[in-house]
Structures are given as structure tokens and as C-alpha cells.
Backbone bond lengths (Angstrom), bond angles and torsions (degrees), N, CA, C in turn:
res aa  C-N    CA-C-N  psi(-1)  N-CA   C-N-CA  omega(-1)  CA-C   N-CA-C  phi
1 X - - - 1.452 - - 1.534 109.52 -
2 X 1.316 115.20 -74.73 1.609 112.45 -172.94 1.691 108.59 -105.16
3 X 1.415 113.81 -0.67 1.758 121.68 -167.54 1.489 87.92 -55.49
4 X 1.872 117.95 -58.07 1.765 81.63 -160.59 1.313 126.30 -60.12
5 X 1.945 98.21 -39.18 1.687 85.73 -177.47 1.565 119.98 -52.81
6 X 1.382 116.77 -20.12 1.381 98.75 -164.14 1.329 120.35 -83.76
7 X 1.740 105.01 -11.81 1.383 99.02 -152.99 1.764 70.58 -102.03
8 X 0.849 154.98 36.58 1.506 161.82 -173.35 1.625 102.50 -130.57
9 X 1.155 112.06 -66.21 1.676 110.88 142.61 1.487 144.62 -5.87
10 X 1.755 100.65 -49.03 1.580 130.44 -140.03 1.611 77.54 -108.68
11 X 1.402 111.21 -72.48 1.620 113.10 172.28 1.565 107.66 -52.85
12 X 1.141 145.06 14.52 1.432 117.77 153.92 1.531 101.82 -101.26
13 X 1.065 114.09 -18.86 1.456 121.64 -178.19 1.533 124.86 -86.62
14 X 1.469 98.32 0.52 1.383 106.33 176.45 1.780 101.85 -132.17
15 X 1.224 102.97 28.96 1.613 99.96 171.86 1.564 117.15 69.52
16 X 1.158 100.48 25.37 1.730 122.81 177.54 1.772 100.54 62.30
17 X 1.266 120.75 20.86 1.390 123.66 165.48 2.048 122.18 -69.05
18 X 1.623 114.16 66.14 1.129 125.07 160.41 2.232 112.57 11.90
19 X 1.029 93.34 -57.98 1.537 102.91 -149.00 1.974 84.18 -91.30
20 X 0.977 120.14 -68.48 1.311 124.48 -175.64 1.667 103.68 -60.21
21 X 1.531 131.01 -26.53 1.351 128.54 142.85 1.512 130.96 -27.63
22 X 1.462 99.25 -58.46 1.306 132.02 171.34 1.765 111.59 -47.23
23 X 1.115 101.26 -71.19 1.709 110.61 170.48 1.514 128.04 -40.53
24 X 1.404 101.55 -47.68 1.179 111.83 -173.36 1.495 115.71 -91.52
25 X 1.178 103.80 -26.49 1.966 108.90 152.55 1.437 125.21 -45.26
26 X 1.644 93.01 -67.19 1.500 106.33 147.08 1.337 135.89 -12.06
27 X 1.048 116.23 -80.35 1.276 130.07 150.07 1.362 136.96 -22.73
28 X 1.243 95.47 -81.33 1.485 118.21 157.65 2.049 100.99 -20.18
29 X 1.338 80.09 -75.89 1.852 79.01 -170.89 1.260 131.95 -59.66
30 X 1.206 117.09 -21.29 1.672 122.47 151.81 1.200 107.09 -87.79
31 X 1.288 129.27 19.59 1.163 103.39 155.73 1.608 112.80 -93.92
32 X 1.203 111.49 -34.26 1.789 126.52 147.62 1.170 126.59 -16.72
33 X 1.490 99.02 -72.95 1.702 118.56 174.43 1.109 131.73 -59.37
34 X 1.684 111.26 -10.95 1.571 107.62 -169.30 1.540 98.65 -134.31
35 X 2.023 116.14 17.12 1.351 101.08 170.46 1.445 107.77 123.83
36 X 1.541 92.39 -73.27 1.716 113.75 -161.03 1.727 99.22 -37.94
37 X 1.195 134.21 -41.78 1.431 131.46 -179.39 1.536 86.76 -102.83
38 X 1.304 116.12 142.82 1.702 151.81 168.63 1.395 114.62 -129.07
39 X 1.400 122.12 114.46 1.329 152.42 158.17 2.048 115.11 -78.22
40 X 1.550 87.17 74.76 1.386 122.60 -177.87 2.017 111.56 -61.43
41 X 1.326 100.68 -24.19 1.502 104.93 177.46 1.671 107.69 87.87
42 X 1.110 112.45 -7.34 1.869 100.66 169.64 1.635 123.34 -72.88
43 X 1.304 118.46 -11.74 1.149 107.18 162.19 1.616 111.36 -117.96
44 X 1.590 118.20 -143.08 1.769 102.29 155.26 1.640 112.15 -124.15
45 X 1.158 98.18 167.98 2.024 89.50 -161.66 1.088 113.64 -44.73
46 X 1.305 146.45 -50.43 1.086 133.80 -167.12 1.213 130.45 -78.76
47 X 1.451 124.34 1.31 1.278 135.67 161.97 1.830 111.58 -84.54
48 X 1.237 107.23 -42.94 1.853 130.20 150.23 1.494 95.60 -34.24
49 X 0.648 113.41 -78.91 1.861 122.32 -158.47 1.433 106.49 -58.89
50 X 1.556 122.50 -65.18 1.464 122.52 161.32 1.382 116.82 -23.83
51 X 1.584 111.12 -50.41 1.543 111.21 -165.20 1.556 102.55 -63.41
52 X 1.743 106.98 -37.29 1.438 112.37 -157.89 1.499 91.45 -58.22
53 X 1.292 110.23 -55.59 1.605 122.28 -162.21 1.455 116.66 -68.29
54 X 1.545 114.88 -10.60 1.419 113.61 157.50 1.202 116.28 -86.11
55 X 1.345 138.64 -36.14 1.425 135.09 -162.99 1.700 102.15 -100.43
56 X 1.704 112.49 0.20 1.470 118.02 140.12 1.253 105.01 -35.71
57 X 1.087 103.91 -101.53 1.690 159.28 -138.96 1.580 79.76 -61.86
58 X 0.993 140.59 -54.12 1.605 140.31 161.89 1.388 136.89 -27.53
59 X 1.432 89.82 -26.80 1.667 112.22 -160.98 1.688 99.96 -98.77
60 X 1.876 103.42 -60.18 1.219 103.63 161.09 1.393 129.23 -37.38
61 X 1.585 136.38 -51.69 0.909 148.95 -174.60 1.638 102.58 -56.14
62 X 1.442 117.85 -64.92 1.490 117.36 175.08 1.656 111.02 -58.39
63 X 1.178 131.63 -17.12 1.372 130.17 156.72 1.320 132.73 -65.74
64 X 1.328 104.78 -68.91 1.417 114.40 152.21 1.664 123.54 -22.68
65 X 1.386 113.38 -70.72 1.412 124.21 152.03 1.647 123.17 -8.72
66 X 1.405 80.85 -69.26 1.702 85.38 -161.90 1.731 111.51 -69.21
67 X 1.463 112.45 -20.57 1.356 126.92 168.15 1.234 124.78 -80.92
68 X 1.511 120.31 -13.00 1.477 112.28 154.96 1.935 123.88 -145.98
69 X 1.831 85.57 51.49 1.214 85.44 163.30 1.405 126.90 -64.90
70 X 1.010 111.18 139.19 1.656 128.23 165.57 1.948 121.93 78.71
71 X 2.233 87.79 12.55 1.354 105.05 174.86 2.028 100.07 -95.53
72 X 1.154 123.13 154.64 1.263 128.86 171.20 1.500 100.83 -130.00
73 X 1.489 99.02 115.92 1.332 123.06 160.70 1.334 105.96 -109.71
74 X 1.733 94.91 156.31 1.395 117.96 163.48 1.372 123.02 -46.16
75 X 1.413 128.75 123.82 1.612 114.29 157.39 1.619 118.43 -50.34
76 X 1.031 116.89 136.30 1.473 126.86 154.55 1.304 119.49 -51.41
77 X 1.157 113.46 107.70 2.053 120.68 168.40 1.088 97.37 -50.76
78 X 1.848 92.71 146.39 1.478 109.31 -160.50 1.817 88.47 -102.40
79 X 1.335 96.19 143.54 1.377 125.84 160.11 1.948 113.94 -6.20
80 X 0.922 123.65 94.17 1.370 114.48 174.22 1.410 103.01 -64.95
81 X 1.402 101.00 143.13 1.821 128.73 162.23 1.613 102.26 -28.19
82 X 1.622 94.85 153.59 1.231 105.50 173.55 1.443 110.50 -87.94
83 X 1.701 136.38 136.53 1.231 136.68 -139.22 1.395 97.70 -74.10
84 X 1.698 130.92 -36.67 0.996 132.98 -171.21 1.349 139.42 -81.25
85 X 1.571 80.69 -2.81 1.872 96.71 -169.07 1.522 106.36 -82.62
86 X 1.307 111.12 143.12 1.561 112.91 -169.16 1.824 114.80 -78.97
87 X 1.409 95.03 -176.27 1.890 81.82 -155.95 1.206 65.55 -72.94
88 X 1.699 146.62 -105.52 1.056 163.11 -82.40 1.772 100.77 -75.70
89 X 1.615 112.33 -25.64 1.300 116.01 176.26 1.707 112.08 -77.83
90 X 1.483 107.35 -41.64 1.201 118.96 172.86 1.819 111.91 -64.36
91 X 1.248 111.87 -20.47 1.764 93.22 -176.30 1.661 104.36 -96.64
92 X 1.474 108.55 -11.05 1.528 124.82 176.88 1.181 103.70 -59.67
93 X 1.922 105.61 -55.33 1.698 102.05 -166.80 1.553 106.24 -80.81
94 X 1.188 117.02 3.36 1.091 112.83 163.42 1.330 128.56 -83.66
95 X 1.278 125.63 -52.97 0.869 118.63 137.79 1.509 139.31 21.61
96 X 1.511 90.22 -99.72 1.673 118.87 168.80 1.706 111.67 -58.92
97 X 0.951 115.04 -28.57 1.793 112.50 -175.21 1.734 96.45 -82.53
98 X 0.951 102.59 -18.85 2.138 94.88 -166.79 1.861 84.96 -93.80
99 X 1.598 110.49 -50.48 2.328 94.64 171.10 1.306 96.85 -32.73
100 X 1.290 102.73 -70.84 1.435 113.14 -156.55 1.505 113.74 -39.19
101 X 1.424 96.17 -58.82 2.095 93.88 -178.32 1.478 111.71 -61.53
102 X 1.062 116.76 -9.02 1.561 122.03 -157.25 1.977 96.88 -97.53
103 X 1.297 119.94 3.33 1.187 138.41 -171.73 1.634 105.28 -90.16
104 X 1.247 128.61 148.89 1.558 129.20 160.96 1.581 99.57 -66.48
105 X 1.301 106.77 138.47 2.058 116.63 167.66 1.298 110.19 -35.05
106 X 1.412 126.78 -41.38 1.726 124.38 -173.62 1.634 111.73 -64.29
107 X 1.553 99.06 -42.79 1.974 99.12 -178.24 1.582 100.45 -75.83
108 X 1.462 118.23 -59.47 1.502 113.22 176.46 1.576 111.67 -26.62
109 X 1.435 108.28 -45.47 2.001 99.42 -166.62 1.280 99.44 -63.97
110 X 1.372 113.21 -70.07 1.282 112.75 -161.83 1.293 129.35 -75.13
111 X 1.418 117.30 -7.23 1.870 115.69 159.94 1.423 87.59 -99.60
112 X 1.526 142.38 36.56 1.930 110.60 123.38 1.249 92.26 -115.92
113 X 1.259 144.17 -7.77 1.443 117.67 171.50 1.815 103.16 -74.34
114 X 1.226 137.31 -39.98 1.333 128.00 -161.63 1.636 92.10 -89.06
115 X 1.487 133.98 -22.86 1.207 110.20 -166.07 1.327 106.47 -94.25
116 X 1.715 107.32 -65.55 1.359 116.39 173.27 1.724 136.94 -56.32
117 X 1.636 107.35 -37.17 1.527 116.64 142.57 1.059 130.87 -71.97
118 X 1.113 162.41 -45.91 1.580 164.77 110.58 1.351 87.47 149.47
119 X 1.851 118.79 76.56 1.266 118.58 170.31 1.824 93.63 -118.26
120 X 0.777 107.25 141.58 1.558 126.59 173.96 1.318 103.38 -47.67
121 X 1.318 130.28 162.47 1.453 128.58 141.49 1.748 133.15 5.06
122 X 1.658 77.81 -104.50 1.420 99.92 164.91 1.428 137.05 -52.96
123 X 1.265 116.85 -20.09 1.380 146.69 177.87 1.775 103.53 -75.03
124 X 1.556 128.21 -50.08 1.314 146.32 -177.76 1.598 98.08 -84.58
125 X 1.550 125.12 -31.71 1.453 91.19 174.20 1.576 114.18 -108.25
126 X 1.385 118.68 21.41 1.608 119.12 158.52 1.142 103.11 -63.82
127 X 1.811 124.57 -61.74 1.069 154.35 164.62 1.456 120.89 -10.55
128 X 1.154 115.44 -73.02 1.639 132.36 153.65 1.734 123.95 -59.75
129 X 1.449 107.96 -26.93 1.457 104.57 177.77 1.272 113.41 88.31
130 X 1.469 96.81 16.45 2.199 87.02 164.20 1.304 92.84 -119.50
131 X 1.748 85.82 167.30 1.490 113.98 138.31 1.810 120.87 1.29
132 X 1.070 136.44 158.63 1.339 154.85 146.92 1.865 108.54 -76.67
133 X 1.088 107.36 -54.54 1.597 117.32 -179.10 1.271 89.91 -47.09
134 X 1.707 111.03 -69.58 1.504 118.55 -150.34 1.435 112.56 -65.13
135 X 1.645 112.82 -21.85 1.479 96.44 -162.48 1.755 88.93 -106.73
136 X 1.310 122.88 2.40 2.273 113.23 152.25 1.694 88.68 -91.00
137 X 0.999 136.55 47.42 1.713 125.78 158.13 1.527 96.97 -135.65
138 X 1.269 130.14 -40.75 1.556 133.10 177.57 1.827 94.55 -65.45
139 X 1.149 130.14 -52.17 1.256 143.55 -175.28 1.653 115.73 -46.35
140 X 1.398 97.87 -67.60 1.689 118.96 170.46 1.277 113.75 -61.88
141 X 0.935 134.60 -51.22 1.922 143.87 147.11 1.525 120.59 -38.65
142 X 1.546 125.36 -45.10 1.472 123.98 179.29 1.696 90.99 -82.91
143 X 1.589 136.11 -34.84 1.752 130.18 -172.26 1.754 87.55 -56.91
144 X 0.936 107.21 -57.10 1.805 114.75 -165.47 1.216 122.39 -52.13
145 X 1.198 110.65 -49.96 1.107 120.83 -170.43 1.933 116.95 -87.37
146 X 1.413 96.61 -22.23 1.469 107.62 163.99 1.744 109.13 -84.90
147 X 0.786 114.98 -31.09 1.554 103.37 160.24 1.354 132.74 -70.64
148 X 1.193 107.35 -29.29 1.479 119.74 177.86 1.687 99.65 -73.70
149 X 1.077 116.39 -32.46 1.772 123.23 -170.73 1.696 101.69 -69.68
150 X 1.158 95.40 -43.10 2.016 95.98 -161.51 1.624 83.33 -81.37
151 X 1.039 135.96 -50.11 1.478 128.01 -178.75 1.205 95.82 -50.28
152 X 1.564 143.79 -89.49 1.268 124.30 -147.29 1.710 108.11 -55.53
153 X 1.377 130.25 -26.96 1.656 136.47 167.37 1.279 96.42 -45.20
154 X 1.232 130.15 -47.29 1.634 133.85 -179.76 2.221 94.21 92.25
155 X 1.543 101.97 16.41 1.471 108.95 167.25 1.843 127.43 -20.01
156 X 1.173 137.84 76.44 1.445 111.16 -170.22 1.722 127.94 -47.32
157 X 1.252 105.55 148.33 1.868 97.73 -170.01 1.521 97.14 -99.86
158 X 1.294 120.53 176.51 1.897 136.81 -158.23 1.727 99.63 -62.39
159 X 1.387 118.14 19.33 1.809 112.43 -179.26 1.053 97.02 -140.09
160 X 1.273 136.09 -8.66 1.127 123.98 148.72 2.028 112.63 121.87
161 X 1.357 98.84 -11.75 1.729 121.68 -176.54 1.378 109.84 -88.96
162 X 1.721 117.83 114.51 1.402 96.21 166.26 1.211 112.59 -46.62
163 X 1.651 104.81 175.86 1.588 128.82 -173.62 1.148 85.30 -90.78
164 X 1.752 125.92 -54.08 1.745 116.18 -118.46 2.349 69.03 -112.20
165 X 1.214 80.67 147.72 1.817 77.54 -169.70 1.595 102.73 -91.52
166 X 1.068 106.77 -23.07 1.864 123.81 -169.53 1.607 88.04 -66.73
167 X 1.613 132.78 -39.78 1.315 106.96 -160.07 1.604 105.34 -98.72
168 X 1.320 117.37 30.55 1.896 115.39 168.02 1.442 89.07 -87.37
């Protein structure tokens, strides 16, 4: 029911790291099962669950931390493409994943929680732990500023015309 989004979720919250995704999902769900997280009914579960699985993935991170300060490891290679996906889809999502990284953490959360989760507003900033104001100002700021990005790329949009006219 909600595993992919979450564990889709879990990997944005762990720096798109698959395996440390994994853990903290993990987690996450015993933390469910045995209490420690309570589903009180003020929001609806899956905005509940996100939160659980962010302030996971939070915890790990400050753990992790404290166990290898001042060690430098390698990043983990990122996830190769799915074999089937076409180039033109693959240079799209590429594309869009480098706007995207190129975003402050506050717009990144909440345009993939409202786009890619299909949580409302208010729903994405329980989730994250702000404000309502703050998280339609992180929102309106990451739309903007990701448009302004694929325009200066000179990106083509769904008709086929660049946006930015300088790059024909």
C-alpha cells in the first residue's frame, strides 16, 4: 500500500542511499510495531508515517555522525538507471534531478513530498516540521527557482519549444 512511497520517501531522506533507506524504513516500522511511534489521528497516516520516517532517518544521521566523526569515507555510487528507461527519459530525469539538487533542502522536501507523494500542503509541512506559511514559501521559492534553472539549461517543455528563446 504505502511501502513504495515510503521507502521512496526514506531514500530522499537518506540522500538517495538505497541500503541506509532500507535501515531506516526498517526502523521506522518497528518503531510502529512496538509503540515507540503512535498514530494519534491529527493528521492522516501517511503524512504520520513520513514524519515517522523523517525524524528516523534524522536520528540515524546524528548517530552515524557521532561514530565517524573526523573519518572520510567514500560516497556510495548512486543507483544506476533503470535498464529500460529510454535515453531521452533518462537525460530528462536527469535533467530534473541536478534542478532539483541544485535547490536549498527546504524546496527539495516539499516539491517531492507535494509532487512525487501527492501530499497536500499542509500535509508536507507537518511532515517536515514547519510552519504552513513556511512550507507555501519553501514551495513557491523551490516552483521558481526550478523553473528559472531548466530555462537557463534552455530544457525543452511537454510541446516541444524551448522556454528560454536565447538557447535555439
Amino acid at each position: 500500500m504505502l511501502h513504495p512511497e515510503s521507502f521512496g520517501w526514506a531514500r530522499r531522506c537518506c540522500a538517495d542511499d538505497p541500503q541506509q533507506a532500507e535501515d531506516v524504513l526498517h526502523t521506522a516500522y518497528l518503531k510502529v510495531l512496538d509503540g515507540r511511534a503512535r498514530y494519534d489521528g491529527r493528521a492522516s497516516f501517511k503524512t504520520w508515517l513520513f514524519a515517522v520516517i523523517r525524524m528516523t532517518a534524522a536520528g540515524v544521521r546524528r548517530w552515524r555522525w557521532l561514530r565517524v566523526v573526523g573519518v572520510d569515507r567514500p560516497a556510495r555510487p548512486r543507483e544506476a538507471a533503470a535498464a529500460d528507461e529510454s535515453l531521452e527519459q533518462a537525460e530528462t530525469s536527469q535533467w530534473f534531478r541536478q534542478a532539483l539538487a541544485s535547490l536549498p533542502r527546504r524546496q527539495r522536501e516539499v516539491l517531492q513530498l507535494v509532487f512525487y507523494h501527492d501530499l497536500s500542503l499542509p500535509e508536507a509541512a507537518e511532515v517536515m516540521g514547519v510552519a504552513l506559511g513556511s512550507a507555501r514559501t519553501h514551495y513557491e521559492r523551490g516552483k521558481r527557482a526550478l523553473r528559472e534553472w531548466l530555462e537557463q539549461a534552455g530544457v525543452e517543455d511537454e510541446i516541444g519549444r524551448y522556454r528560454n528563446p536565447e538557447a535555439v
